[in-house]
C-alpha positions as CSV (number, residue, x, y, z in Angstrom):
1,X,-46.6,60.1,17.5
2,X,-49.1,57.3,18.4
3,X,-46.8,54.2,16.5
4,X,-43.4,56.1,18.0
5,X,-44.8,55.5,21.1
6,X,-45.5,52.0,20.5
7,X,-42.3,51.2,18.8
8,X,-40.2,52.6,21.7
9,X,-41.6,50.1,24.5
10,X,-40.7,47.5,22.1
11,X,-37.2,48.4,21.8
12,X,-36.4,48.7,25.1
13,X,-37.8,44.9,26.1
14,X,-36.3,43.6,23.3
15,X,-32.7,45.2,24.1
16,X,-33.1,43.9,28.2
17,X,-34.1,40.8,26.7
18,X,-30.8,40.1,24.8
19,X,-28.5,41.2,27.9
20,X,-30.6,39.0,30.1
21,X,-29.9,36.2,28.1
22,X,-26.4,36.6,27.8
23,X,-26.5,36.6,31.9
24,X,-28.1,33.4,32.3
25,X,-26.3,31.6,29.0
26,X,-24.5,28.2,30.4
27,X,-20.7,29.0,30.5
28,X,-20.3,26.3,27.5
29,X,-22.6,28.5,25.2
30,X,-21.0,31.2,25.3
31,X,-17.7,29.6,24.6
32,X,-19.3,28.3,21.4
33,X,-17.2,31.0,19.1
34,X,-14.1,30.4,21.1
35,X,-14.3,26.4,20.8
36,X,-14.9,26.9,17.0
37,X,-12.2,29.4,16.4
38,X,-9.6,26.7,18.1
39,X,-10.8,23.8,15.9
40,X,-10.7,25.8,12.8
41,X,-6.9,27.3,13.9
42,X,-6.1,23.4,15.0
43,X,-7.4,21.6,11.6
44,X,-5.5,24.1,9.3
45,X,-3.2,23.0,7.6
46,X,-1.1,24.4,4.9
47,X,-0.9,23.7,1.0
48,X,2.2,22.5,-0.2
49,X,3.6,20.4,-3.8
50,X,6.6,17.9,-4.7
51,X,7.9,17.5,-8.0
52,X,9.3,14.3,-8.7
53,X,10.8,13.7,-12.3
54,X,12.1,9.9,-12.8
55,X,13.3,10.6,-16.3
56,X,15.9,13.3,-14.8
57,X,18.6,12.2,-12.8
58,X,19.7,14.3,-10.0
59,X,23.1,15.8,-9.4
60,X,23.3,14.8,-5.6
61,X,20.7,13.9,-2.8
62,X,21.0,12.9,0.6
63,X,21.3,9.1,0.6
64,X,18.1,6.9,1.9
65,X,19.8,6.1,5.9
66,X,20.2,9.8,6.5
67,X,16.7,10.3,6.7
68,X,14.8,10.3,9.6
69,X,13.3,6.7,9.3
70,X,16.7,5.6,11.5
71,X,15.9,6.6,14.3
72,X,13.9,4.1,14.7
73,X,15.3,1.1,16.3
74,X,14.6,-2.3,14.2
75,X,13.1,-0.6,11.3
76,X,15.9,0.7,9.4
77,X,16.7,-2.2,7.0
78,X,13.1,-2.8,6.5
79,X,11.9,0.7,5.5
80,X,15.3,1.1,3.3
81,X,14.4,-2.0,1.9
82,X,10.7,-0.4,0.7
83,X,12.2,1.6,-1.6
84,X,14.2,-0.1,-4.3
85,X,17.1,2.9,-4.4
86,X,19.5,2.7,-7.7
87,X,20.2,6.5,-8.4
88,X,18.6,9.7,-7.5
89,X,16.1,11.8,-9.7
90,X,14.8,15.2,-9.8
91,X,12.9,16.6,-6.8
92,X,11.7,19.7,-5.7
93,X,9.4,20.7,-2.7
94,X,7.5,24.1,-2.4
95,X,7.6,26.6,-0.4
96,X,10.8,25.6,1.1
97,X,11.2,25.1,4.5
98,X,7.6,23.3,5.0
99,X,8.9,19.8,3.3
100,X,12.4,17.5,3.4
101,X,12.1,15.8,-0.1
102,X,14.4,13.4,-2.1
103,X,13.5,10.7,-4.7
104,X,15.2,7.6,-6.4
105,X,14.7,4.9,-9.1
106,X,15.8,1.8,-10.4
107,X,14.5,0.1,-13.4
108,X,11.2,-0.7,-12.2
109,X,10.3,1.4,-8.9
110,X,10.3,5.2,-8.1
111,X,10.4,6.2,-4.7
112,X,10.0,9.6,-3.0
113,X,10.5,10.2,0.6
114,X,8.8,13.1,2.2
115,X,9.3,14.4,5.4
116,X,7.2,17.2,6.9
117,X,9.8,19.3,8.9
118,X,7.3,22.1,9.9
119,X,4.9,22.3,13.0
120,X,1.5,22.0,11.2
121,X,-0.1,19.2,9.2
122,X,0.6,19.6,5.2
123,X,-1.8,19.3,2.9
124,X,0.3,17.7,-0.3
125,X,0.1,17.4,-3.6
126,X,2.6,15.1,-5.0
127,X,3.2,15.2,-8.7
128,X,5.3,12.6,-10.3
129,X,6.5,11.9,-14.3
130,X,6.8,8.6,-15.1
131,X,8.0,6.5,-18.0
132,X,4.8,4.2,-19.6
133,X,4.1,1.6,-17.4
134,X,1.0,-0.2,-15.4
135,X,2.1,1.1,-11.5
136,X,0.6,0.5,-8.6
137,X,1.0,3.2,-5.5
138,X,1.7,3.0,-1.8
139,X,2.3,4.7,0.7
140,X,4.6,4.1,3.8
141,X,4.1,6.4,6.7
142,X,5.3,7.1,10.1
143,X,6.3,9.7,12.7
144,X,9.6,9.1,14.6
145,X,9.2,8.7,18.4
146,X,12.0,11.0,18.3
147,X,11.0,13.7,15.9
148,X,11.1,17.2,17.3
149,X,7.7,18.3,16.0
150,X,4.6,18.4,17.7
151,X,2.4,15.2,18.2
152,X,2.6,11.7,19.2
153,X,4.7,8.8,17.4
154,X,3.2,7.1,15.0
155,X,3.6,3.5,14.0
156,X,4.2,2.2,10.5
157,X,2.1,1.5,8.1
158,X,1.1,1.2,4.5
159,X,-1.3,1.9,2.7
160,X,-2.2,1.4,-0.8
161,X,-3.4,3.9,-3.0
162,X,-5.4,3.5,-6.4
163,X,-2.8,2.6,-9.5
164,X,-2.6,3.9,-13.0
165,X,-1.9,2.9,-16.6
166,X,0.1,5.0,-18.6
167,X,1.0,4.6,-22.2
168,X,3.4,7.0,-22.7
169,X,5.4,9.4,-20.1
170,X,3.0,11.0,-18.1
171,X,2.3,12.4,-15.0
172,X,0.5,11.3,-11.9
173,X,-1.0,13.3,-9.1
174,X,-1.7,12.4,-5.4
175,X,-3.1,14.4,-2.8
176,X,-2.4,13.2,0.6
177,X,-2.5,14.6,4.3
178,X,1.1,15.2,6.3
179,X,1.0,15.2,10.2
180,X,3.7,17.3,11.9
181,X,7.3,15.1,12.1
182,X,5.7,12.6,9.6
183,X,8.0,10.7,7.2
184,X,6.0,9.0,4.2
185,X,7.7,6.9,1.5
186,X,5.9,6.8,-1.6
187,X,6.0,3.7,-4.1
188,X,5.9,3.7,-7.7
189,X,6.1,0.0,-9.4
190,X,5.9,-0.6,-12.5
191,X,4.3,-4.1,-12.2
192,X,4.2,-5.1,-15.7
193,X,8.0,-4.7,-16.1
194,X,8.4,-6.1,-13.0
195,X,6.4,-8.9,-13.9
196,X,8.7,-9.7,-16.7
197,X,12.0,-9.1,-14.3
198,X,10.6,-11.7,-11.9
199,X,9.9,-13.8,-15.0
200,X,13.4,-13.6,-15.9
201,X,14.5,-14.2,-12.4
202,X,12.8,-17.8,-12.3
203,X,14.1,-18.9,-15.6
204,X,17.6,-18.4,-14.2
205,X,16.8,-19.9,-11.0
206,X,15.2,-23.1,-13.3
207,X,18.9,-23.0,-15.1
208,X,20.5,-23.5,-11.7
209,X,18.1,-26.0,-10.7
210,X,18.8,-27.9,-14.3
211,X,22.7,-28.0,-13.3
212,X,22.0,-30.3,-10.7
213,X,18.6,-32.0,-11.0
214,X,17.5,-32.0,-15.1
215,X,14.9,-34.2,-14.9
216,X,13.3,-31.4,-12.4
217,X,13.3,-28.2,-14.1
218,X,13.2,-29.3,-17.5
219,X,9.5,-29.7,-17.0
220,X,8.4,-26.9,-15.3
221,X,10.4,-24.6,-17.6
222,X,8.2,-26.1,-20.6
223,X,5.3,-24.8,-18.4
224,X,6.6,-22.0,-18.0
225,X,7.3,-21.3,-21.5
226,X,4.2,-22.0,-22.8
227,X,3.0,-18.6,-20.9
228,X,5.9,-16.6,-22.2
229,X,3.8,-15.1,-25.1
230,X,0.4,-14.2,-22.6
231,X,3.2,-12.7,-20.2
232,X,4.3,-10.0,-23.1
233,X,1.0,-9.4,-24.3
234,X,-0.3,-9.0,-20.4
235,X,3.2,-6.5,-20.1
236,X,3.1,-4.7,-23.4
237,X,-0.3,-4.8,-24.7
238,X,-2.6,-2.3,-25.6
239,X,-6.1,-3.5,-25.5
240,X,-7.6,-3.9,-21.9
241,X,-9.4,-7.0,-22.5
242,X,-6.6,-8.6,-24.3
243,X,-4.1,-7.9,-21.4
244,X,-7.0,-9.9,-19.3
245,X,-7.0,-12.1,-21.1
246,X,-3.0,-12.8,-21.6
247,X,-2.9,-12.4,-17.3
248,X,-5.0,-15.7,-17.1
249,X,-2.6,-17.2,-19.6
250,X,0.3,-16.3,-17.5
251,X,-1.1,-16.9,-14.9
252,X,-2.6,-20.7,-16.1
253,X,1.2,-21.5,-17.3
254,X,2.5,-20.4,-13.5
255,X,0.1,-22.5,-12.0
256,X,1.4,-25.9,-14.1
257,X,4.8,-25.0,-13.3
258,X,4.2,-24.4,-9.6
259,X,1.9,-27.7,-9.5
260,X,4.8,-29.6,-11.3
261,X,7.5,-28.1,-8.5
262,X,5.0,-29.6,-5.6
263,X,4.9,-33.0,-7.0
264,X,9.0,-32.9,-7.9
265,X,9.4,-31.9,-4.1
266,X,7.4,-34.6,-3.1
267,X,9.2,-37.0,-4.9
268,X,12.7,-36.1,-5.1
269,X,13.2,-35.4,-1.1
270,X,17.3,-34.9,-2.2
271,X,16.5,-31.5,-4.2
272,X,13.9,-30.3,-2.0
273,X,16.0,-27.2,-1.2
274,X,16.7,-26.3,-4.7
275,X,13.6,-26.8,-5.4
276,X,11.3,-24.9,-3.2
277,X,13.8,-22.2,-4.4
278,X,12.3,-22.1,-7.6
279,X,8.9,-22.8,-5.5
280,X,9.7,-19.4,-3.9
281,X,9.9,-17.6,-7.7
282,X,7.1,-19.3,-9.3
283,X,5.1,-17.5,-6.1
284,X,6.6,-14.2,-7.0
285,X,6.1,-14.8,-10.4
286,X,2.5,-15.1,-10.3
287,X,2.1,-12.3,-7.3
288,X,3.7,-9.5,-10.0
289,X,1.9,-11.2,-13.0
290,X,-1.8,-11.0,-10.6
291,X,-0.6,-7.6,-9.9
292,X,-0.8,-6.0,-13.3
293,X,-4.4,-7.4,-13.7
294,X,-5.3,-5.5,-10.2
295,X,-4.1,-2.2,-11.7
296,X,-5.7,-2.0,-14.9
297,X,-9.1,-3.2,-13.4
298,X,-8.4,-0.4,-11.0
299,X,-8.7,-2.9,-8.0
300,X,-6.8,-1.9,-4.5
301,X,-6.3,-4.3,-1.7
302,X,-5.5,-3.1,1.6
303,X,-4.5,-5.5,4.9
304,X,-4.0,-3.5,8.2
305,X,-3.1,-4.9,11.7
306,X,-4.0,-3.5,15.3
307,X,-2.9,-4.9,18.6
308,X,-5.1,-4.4,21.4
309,X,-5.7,-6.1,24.8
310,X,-8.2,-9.1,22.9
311,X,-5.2,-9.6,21.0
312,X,-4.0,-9.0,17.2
313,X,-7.1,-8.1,14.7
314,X,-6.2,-8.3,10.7
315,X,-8.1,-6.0,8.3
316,X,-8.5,-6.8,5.3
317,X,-10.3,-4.5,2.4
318,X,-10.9,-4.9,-1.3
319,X,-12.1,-1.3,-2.8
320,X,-13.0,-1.3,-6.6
321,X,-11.9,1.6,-8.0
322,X,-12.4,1.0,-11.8
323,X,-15.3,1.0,-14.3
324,X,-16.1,-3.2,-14.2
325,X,-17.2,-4.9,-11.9
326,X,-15.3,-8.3,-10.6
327,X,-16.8,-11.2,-9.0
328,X,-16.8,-14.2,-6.6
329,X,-14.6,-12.2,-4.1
330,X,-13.1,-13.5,-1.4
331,X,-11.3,-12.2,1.4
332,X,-8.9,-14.5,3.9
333,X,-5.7,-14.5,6.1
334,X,-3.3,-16.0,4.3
335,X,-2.8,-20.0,6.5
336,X,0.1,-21.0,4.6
337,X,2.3,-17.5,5.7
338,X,1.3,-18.0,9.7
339,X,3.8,-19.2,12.1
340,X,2.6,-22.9,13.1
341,X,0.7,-22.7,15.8
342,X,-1.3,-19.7,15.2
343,X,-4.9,-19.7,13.7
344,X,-7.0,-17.5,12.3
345,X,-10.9,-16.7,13.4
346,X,-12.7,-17.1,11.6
347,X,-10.8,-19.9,9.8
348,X,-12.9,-19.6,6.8
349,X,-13.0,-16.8,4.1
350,X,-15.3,-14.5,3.8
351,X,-17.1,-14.6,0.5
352,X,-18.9,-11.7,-1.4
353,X,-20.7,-11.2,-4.9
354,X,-20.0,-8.8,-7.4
355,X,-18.3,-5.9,-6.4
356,X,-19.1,-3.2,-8.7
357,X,-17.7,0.0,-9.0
358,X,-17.2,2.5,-6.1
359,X,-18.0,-0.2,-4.2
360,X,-15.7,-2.4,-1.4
361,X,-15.3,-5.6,0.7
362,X,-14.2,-5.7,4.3
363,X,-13.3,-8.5,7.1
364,X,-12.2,-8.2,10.0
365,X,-9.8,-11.2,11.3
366,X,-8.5,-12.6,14.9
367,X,-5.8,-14.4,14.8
368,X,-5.3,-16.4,17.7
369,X,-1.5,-17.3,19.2
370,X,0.5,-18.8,22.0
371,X,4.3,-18.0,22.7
372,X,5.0,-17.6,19.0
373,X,3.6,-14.2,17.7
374,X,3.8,-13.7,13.6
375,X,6.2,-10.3,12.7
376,X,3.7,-10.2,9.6
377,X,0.4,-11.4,8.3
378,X,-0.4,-12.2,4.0
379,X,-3.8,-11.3,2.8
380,X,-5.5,-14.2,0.5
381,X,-7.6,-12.0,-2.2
382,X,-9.4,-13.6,-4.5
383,X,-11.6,-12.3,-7.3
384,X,-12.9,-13.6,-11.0
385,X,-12.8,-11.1,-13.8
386,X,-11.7,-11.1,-17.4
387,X,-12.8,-14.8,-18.0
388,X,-10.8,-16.3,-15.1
389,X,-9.7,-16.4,-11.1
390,X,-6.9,-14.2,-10.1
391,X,-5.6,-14.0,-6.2
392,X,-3.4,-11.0,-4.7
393,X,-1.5,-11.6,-1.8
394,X,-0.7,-8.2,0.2
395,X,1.9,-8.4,2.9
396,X,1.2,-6.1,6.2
397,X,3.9,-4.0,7.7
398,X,5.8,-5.3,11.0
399,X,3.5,-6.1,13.4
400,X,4.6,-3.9,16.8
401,X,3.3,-5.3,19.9
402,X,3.0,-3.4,23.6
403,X,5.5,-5.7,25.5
404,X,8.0,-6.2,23.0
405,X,8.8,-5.3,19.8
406,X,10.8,-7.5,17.7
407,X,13.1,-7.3,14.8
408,X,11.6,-5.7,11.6
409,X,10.7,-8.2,8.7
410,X,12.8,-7.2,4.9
411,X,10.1,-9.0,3.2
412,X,9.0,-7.4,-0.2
413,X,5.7,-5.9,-0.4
């Protein structure tokens, strides 16, 4: 009876206790559960998968313009002009009615277009079979200022996602966040094969070069030539370090050829327009050819752009997302691409040390302009691995300014 007695009291103070402090509880305590119930009901989002088969061609799919990247205005050519659409291939979206999907292919790219038509963010998981190749991945994204769904416009942009090496047909998975109304174009390229396409490509522009002005391309195809082997060996190879190796070959052979067209332009003032032609292939050339090497060292550049009242800012990242580590990185705005009169600031690179793996490089860039604004900006990326330099040069999507937009760049990414 005694410890009843006790325990009672106790009970009862502790019960007015609680009430009491639910009577003098700030107004934004007790709306704790209520705040966290919204966020978690906000940041849901639900689970959805696209199948994309490149080795199966389609019966029929909506073409690429009816998609709702035209609406728009300026960006239609450009964003059509991502993709590299041939002919349609296999592509299925589940459960229906969260996803729009459709994919095509040509020899060397695979694209699929996504489009979340539902009213909440999608959590995807894109699955895509691909013939053997060395592919980089990228992403274009953006919501319509005209899409029905909920949520604000968003602008271009790309981003690049880590590549893969595949030997034989395989399959590759990426798992990406969809906001309401947002359309993403996602990239396949096979960069070895189109490292030997754009091979092909400057021999024939050499040829017509030759018809007119011999003495030109005869040698800077010899160059060229002598990297011929190291370019199949870099495409086809098996061995890591020999496809390394074979880049710098390639890449050592481009280099004497593009050297060679310099000095012919310089001297032979009558076939500078033919000639900066072939200037413009031995650059793509050795862009595709620096490509591969990025891929199987599992490197991924990124360049970015924001426009703000101090003015245009360019980032530009290097992540390492392989198993070696590369060195003497260096990160720049690319001079040579800017519209004259506009500088960059810093006007020198940034330099790093090794970058090993997991780890990344980042620079932040002003570039400073008068009446003459640049649509795009090229990242210089520069890094030494495999016995030799190699430089990427990633292109940034059309730059949108506040006070006036103007017409989108086609430029090849």
């Amino acid at each position: 009876m005694w410890r009843r007695a006790r325990i009672l009291p106790l009970t009862i103070l502790l019960v007015i206790g609680a009430a009491v402090w639910r009577q003098t509880a700030s107004p934004a305590e007790q709306a704790v559960p209520e705040t966290m119930g919204a966020m978690t009901q906000q940041a849901s989002a639900l689970n959805a998968q696209v199948w994309v088969d490149s080795t199966q061609a389609a019966a029929s799919s909506p073409s690429l313009a009816s998609t709702p990247g035209r609406t728009i205005d300026g960006l239609t050519s450009a964003w059509a002009s991502y993709g590299d659409q041939t002919s349609n291939c296999v592509c299925k979206a589940s459960p229906t009615g969260t996803l729009q999907p459709f994919a095509f292919r040509s020899k060397t790219v695979v694209s699929a277009v996504v489009t979340n038509i539902s009213a909440r963010p999608v959590k995807l998981k894109l699955q895509a079979v691909l013939h053997a190749g060395t592919y980089s991945i990228d992403q274009l994204s953006f919501v319509p200022s005209t899409s029905s769904a909920a949520g604000a416009s968003l602008s271009p942009q790309v981003q690049r996602l880590q590549g893969t090496v595949l030997r034989n047909t395989g399959r590759v998975i990426k798992v990406v966040d969809l906001q309401p109304g947002q359309v993403s174009v996602y990239r396949f390229v096979d960069r070895a094969g189109r490292a030997v396409q754009s091979f092909r490509q400057l021999l024939a522009a050499l040829h017509e070069l030759a018809t007119h002005h011999p003495e030109i391309a005869r040698p800077m195809r010899r160059a060229l030539l002598h990297g011929h082997g190291d370019l199949i060996r870099l495409a086809y190879g098996r061995s890591r370090t020999w496809r390394l190796r074979a880049m710098h070959g390639a890449l050592m052979a481009g280099a004497q050829a593009e050297a060679l067209e310099l000095n012919m332009t310089a001297h032979h003032p009558h076939a500078r327009e033919a000639s900066q032609i072939v200037g413009a292939a031995i650059t793509a050339y050795m862009d595709n050819v620096a490509r591969v090497g990025a891929v199987i060292l599992g490197l991924v550049p990124q360049i970015t752009t924001s426009v703000d009242a101090n003015g245009l800012s360019v980032h530009i990242a290097l992540a390492n997302t392989g198993s070696h580590s590369v060195y003497g990185v260096k990160l720049a705005v690319h001079a040579s691409t800017l519209p004259s009169g506009v500088k960059s600031a810093p006007a020198d690179a940034d330099y790093f040390g090794v970058l090993r793996p997991g780890q990344s490089a980042t620079s932040v860039f002003k570039l400073i302009y008068g009446s003459t604004r640049p649509d795009e900006v090229a990242a210089d990326v520069s890094y030494i691995a495999g016995g030799g330099p190699a430089q990427l040069l990633p292109l940034s999507w059309h730059i949108t300014y506040p006070a006036a937009q103007k017409t989108a760049s086609t430029s090849t990414r």
